[in-house]
MOPAC internal coordinates of N, CA, C and O (Angstrom, degrees):
PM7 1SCF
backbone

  N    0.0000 0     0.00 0     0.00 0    0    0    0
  C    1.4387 1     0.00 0     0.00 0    1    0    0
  C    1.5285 1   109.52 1     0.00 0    2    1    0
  O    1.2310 1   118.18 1  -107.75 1    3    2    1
  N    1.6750 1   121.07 1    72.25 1    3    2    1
  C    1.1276 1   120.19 1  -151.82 1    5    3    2
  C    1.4949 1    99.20 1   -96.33 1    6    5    3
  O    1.2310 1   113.16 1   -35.85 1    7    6    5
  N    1.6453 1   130.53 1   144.15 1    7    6    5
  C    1.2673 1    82.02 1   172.16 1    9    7    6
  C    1.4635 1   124.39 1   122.36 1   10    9    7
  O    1.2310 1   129.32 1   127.34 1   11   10    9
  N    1.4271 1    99.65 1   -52.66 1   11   10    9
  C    1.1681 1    91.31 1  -178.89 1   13   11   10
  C    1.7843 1   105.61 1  -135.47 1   14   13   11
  O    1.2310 1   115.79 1    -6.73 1   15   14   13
  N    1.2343 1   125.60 1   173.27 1   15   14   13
  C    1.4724 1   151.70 1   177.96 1   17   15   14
  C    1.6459 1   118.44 1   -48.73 1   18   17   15
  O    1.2310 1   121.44 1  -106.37 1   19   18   17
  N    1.1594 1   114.84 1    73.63 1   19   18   17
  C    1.3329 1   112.42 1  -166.42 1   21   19   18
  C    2.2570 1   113.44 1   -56.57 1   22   21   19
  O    1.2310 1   129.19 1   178.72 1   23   22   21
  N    1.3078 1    99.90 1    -1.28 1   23   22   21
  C    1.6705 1    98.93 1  -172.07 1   25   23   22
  C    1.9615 1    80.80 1   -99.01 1   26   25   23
  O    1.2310 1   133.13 1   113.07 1   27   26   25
  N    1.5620 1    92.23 1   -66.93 1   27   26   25
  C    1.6716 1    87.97 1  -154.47 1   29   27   26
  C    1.6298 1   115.57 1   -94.96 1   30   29   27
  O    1.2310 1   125.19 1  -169.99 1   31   30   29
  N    1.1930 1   107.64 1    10.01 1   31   30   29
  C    0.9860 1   126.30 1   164.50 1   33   31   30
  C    1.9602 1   114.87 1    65.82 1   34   33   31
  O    1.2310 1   127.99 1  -154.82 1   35   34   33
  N    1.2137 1   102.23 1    25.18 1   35   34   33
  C    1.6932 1   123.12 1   171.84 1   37   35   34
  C    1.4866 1   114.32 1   -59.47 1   38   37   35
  O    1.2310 1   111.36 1   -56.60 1   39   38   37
  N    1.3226 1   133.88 1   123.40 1   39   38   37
  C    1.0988 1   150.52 1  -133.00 1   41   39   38
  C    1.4761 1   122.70 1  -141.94 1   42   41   39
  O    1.2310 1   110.62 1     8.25 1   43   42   41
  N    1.4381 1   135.23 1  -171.75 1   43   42   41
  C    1.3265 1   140.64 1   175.21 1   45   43   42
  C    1.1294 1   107.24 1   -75.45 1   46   45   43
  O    1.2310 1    99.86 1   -23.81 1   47   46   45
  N    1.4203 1   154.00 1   156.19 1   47   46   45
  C    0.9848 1   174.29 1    91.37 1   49   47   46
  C    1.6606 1   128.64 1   -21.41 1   50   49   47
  O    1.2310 1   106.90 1   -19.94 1   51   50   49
  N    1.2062 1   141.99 1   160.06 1   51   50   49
  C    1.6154 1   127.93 1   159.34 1   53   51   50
  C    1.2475 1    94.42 1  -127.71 1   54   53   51
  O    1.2310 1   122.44 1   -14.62 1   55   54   53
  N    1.5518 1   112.93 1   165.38 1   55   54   53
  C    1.5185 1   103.22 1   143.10 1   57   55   54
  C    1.6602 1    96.34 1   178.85 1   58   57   55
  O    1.2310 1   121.44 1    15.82 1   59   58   57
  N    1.4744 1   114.85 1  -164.18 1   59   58   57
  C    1.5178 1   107.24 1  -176.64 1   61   59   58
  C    1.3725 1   105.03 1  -104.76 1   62   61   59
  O    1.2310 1   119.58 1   -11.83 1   63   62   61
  N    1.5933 1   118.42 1   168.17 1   63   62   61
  C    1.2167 1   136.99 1   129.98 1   65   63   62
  C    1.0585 1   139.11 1   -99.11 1   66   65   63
  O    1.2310 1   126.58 1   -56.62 1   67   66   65
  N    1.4144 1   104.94 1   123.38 1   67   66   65
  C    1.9061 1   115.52 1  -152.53 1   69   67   66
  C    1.6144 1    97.87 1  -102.63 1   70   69   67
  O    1.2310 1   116.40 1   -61.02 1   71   70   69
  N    1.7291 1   124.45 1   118.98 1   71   70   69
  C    1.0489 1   105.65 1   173.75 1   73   71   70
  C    1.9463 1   104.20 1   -91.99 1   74   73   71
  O    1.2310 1   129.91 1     8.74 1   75   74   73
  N    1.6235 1    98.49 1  -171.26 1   75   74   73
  C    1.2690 1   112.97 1   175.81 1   77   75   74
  C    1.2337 1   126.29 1   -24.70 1   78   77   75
  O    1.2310 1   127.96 1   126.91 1   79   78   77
  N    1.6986 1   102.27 1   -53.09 1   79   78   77
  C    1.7755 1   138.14 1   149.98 1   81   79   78
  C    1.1721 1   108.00 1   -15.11 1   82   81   79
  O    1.2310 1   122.49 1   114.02 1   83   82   81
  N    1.4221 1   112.84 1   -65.98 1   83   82   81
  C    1.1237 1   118.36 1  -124.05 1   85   83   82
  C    1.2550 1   151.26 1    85.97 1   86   85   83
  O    1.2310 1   125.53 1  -175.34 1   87   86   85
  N    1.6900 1   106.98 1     4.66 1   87   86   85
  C    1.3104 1   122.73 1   159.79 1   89   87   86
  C    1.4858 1   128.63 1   -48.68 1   90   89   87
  O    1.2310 1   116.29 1   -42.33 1   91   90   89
  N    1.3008 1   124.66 1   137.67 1   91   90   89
  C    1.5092 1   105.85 1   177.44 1   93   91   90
  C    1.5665 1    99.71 1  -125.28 1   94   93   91
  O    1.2310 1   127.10 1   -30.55 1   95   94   93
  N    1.4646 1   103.95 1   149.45 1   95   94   93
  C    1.4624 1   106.33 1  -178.29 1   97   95   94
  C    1.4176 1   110.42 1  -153.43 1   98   97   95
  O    1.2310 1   118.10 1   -55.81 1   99   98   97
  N    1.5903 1   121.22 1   124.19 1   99   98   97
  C    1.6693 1   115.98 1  -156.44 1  101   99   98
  C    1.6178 1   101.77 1   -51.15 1  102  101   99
  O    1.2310 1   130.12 1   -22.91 1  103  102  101
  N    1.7526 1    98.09 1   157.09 1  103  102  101
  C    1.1168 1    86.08 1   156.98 1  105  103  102
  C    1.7074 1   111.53 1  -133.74 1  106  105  103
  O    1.2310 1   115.78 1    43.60 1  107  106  105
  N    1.1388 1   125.62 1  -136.40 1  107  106  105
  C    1.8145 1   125.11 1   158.77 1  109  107  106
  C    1.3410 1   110.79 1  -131.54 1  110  109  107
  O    1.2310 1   109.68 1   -51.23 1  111  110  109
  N    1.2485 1   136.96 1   128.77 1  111  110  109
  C    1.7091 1   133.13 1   172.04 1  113  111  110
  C    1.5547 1    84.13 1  -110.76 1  114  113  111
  O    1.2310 1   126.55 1   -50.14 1  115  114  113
  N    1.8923 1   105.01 1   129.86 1  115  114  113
  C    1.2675 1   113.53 1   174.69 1  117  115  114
  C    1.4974 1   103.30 1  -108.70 1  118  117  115
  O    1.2310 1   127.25 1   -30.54 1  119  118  117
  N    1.2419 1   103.65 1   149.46 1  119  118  117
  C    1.8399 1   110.89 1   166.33 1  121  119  118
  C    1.5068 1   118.71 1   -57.42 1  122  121  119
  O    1.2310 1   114.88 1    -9.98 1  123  122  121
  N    1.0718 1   127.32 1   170.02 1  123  122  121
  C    1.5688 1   126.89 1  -171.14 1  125  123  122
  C    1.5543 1    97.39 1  -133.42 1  126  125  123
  O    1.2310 1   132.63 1   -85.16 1  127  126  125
  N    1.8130 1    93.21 1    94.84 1  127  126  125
  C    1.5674 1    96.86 1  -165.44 1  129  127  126
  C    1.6535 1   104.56 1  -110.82 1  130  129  127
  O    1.2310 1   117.98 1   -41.10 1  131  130  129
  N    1.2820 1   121.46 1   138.90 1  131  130  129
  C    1.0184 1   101.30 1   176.87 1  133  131  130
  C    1.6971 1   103.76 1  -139.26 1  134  133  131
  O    1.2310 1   118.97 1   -18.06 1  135  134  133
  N    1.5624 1   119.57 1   161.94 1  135  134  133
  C    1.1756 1   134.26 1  -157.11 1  137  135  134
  C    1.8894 1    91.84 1   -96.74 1  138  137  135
  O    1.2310 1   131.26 1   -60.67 1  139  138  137
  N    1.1296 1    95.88 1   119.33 1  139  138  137
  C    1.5716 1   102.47 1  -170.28 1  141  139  138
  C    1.8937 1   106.83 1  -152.54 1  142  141  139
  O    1.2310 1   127.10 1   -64.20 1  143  142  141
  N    1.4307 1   103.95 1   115.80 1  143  142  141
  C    1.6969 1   115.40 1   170.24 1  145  143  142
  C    1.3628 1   120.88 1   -85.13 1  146  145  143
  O    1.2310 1   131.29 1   -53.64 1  147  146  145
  N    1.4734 1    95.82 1   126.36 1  147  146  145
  C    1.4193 1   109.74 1  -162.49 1  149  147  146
  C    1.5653 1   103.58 1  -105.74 1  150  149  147
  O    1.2310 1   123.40 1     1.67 1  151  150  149
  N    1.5193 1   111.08 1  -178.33 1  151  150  149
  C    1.6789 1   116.52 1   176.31 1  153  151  150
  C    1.2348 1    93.60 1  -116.44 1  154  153  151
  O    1.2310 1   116.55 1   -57.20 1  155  154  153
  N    1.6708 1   124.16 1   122.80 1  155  154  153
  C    1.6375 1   111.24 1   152.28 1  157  155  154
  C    1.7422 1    84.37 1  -111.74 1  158  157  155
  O    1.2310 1   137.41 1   -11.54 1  159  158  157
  N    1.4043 1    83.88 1   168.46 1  159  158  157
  C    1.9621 1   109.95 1  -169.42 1  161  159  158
  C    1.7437 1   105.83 1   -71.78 1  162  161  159
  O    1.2310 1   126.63 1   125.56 1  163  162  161
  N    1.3944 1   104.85 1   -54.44 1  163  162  161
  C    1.5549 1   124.38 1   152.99 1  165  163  162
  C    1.1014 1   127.50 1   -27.80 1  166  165  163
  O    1.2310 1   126.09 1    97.30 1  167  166  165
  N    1.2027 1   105.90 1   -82.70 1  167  166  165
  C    1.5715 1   121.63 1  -163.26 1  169  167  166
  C    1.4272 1   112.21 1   -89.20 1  170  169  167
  O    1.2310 1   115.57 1   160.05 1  171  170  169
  N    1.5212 1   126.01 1   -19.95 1  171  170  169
  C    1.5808 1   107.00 1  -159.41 1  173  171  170
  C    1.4092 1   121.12 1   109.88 1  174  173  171
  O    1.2310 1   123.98 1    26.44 1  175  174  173
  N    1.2363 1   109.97 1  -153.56 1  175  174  173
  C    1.8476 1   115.83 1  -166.45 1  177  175  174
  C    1.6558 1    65.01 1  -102.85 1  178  177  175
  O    1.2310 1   131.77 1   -25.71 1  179  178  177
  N    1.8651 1    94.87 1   154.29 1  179  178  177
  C    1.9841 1    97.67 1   178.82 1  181  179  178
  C    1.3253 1    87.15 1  -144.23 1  182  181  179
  O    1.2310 1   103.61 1   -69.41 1  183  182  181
  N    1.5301 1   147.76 1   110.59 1  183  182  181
  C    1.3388 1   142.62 1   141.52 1  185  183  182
  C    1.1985 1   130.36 1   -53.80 1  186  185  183
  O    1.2310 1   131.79 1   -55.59 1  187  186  185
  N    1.6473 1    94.84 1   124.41 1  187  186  185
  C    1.9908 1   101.26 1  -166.33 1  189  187  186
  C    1.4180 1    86.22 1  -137.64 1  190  189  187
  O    1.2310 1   129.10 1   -13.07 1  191  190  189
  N    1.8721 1   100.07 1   166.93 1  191  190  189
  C    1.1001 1   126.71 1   172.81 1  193  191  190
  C    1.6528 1   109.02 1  -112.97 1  194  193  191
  O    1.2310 1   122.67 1   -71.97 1  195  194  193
  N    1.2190 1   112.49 1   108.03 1  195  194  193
  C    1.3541 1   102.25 1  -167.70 1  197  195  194
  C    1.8027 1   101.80 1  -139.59 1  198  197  195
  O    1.2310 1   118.49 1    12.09 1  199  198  197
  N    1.3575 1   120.48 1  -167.91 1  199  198  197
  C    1.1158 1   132.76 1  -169.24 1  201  199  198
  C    1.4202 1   117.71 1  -109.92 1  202  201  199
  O    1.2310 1    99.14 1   -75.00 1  203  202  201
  N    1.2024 1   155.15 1   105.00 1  203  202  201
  C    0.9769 1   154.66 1   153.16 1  205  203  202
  C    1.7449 1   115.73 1    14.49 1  206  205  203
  O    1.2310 1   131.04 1   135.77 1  207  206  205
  N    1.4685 1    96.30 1   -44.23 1  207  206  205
  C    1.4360 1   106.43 1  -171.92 1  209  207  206
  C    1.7377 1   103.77 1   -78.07 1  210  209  207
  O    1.2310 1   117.17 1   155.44 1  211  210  209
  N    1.0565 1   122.99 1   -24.56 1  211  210  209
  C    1.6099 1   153.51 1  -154.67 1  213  211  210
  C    1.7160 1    75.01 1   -67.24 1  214  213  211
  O    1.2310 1   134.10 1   101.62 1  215  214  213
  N    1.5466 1    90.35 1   -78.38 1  215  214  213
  C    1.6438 1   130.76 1  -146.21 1  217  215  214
  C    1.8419 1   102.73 1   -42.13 1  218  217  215
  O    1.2310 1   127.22 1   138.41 1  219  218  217
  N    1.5812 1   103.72 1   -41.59 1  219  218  217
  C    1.0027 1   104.41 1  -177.78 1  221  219  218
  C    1.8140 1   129.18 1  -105.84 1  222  221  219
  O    1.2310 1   132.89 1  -167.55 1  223  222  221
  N    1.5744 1    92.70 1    12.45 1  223  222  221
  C    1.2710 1   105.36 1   152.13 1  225  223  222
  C    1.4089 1   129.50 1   -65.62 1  226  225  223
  O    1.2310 1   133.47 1   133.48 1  227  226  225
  N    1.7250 1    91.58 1   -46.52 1  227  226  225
  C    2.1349 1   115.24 1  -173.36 1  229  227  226
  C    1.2246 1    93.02 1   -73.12 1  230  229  227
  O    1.2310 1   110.84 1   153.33 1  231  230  229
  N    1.5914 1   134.83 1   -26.67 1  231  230  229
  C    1.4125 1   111.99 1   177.97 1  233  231  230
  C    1.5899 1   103.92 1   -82.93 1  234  233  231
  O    1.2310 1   105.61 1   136.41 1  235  234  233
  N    1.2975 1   144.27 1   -43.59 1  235  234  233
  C    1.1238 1   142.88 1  -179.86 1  237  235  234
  C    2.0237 1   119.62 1   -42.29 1  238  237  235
  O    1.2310 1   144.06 1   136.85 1  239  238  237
  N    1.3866 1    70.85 1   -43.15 1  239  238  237
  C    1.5757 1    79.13 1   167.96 1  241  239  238
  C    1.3293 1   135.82 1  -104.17 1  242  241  239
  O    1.2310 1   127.97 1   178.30 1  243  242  241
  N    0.9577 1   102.25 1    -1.70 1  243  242  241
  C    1.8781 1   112.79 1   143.32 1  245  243  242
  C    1.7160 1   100.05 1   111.61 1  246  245  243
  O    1.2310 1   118.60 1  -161.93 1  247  246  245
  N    0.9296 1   120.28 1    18.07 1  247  246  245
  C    1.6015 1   130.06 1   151.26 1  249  247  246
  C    1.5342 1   112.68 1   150.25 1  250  249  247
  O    1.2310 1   115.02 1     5.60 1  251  250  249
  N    1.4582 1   127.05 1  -174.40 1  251  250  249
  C    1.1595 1   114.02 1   165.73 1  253  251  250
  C    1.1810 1   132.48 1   -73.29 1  254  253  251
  O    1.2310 1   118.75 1   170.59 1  255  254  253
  N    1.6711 1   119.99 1    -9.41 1  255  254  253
  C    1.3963 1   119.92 1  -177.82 1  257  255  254
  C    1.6433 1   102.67 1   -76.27 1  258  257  255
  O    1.2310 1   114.44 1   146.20 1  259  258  257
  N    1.1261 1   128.14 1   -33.80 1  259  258  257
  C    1.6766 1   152.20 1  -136.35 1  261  259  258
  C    1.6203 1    77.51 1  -100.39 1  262  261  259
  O    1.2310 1   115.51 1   106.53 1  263  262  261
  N    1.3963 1   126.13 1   -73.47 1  263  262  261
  C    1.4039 1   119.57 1  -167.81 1  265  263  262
  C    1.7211 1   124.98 1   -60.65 1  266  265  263
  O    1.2310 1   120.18 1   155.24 1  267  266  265
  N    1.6123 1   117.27 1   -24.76 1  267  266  265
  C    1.3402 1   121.49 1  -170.16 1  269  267  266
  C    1.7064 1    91.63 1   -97.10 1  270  269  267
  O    1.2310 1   113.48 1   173.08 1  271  270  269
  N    1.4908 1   129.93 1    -6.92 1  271  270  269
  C    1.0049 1   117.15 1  -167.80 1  273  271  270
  C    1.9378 1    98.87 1  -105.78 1  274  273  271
  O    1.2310 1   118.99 1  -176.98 1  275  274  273
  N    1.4515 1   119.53 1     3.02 1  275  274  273
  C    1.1571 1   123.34 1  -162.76 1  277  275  274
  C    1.6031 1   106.77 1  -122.53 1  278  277  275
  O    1.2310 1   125.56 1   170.33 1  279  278  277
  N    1.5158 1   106.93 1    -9.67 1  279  278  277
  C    1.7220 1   129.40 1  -176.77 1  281  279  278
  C    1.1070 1   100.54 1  -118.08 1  282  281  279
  O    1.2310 1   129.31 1   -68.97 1  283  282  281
  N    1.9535 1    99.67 1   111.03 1  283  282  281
  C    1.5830 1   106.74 1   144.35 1  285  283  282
  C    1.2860 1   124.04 1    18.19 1  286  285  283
  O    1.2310 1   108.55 1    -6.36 1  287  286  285
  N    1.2033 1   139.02 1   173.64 1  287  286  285
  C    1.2437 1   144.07 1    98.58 1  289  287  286
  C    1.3455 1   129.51 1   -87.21 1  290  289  287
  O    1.2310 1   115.45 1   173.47 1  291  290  289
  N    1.3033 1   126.24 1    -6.53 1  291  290  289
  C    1.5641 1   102.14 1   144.09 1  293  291  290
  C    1.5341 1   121.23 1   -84.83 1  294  293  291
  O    1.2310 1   111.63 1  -150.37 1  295  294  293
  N    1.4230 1   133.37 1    29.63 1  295  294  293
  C    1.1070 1   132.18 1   171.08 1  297  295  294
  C    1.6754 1    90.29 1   -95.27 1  298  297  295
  O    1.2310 1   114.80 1   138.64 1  299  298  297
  N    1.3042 1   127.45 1   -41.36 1  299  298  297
  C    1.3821 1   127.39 1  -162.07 1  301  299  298
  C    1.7092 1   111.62 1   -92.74 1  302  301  299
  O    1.2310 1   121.20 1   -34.17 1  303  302  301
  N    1.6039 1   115.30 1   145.83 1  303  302  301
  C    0.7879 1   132.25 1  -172.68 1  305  303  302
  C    1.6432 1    95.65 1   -79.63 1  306  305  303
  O    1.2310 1   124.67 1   -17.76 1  307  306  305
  N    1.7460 1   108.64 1   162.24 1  307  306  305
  C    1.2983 1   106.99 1  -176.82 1  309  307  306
  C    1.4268 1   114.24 1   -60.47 1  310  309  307
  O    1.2310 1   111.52 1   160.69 1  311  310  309
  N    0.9676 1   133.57 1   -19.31 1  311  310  309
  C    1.5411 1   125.04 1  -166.81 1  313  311  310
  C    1.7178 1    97.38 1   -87.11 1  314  313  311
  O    1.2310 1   123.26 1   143.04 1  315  314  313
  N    1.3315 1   111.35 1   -36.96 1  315  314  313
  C    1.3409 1   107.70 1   168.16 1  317  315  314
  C    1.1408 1   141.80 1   -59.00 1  318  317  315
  O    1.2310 1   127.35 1   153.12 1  319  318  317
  N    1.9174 1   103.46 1   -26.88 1  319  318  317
  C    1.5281 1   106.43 1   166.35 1  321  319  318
  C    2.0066 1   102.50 1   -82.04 1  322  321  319
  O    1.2310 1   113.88 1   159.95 1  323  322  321
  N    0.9385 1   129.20 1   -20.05 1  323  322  321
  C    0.9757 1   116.14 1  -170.96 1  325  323  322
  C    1.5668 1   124.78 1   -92.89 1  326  325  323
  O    1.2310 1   124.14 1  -168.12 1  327  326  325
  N    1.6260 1   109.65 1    11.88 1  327  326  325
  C    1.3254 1   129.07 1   157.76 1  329  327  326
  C    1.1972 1   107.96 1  -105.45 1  330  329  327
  O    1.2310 1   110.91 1   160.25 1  331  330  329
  N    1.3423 1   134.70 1   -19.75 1  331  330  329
  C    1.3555 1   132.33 1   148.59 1  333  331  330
  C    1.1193 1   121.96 1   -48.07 1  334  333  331
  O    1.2310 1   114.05 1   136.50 1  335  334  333
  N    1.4637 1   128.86 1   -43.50 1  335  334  333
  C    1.4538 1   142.99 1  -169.08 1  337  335  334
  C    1.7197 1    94.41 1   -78.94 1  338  337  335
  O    1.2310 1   108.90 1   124.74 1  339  338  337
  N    1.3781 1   138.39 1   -55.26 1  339  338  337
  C    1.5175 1   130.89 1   179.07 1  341  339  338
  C    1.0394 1    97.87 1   -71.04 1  342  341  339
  O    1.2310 1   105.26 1   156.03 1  343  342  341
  N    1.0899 1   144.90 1   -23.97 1  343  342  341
  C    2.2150 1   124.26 1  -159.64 1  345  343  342
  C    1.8782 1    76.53 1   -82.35 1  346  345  343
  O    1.2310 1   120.06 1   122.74 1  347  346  345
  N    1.8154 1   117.50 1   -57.26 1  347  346  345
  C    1.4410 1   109.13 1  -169.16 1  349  347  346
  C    1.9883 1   126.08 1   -36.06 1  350  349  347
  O    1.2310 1   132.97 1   148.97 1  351  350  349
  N    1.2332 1    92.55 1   -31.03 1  351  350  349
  C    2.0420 1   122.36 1  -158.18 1  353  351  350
  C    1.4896 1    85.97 1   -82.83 1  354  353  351
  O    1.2310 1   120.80 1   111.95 1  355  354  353
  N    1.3591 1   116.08 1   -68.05 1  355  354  353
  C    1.4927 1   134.44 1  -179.77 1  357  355  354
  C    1.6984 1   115.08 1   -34.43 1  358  357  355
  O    1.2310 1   127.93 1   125.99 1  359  358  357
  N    1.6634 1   102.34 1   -54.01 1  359  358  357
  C    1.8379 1    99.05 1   172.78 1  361  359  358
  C    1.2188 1   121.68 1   -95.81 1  362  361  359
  O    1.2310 1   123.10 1  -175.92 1  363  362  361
  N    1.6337 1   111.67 1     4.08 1  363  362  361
  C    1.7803 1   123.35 1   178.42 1  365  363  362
  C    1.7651 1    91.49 1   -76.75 1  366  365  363
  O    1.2310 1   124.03 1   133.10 1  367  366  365
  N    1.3599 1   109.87 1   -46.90 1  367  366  365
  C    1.8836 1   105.94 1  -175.83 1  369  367  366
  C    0.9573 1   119.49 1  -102.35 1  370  369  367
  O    1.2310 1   118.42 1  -159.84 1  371  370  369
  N    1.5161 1   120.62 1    20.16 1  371  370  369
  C    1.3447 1   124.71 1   150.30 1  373  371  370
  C    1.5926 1   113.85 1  -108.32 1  374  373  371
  O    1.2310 1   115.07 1   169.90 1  375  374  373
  N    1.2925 1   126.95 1   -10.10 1  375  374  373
  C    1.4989 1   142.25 1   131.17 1  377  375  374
  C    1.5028 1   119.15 1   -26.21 1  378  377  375
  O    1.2310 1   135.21 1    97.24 1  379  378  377
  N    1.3654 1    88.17 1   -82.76 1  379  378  377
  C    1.8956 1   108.69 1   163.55 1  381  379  378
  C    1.4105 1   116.54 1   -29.69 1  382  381  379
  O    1.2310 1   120.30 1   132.82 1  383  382  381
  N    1.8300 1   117.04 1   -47.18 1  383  382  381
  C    1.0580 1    92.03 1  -164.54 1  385  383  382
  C    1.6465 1   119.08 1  -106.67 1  386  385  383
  O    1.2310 1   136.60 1  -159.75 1  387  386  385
  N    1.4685 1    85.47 1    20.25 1  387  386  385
  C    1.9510 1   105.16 1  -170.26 1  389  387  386
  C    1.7325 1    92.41 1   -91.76 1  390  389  387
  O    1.2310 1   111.72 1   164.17 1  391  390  389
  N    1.0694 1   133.21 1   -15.83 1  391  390  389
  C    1.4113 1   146.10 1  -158.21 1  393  391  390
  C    1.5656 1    95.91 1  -106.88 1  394  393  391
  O    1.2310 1   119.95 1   133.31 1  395  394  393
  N    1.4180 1   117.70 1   -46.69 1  395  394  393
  C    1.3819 1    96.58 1  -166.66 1  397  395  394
  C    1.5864 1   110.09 1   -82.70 1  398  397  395
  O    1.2310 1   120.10 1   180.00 1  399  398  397

């Protein structure tokens, strides 16, 4: 899954290059992904590959637990629902164990 946005799942692009001409010839626009460790409250330090644009969503919204818990899941790519699904498991048995 090279490439692309493991939260929001942002991706490759196509498109042309038009010269002076007017020639067009495909090209690739890649995402600007970068490998960046985060804090969830849950889980710990969590290493993701994400987007700049990502990055400063989870800070806007007040961390990554706060942002995957406030986004869809069809906004999120599968890997994103499926860190959604452990951070959820993660504060259900740490719930559990504030109760017992």
């Amino acid at each position: 899954m090279a490439r692309r946005c493991v939260v929001t799942g942002k991706g490759v692009l196509t498109g042309n290059n038009v010269s002076h001409a007017h020639n067009k010839t495909r090209r690739r626009y890649f995402p600007n992904i970068q490998k960046v460790t985060l804090f969830s409250e849950s889980l710990g330090k969590v290493k993701l590959k994400i987007t700049p644009d990502t990055l400063r969503s989870i800070e806007k919204k007040g961390g990554l637990d706060a942002y995957l818990f406030n986004t869809s899941d069809t906004k999120l790519a599968e890997e994103g629902v499926k860190l959604k699904n452990r951070i959820k498991k993660a504060q259900a048995k740490k719930d559990s164990k504030k109760a017992a």
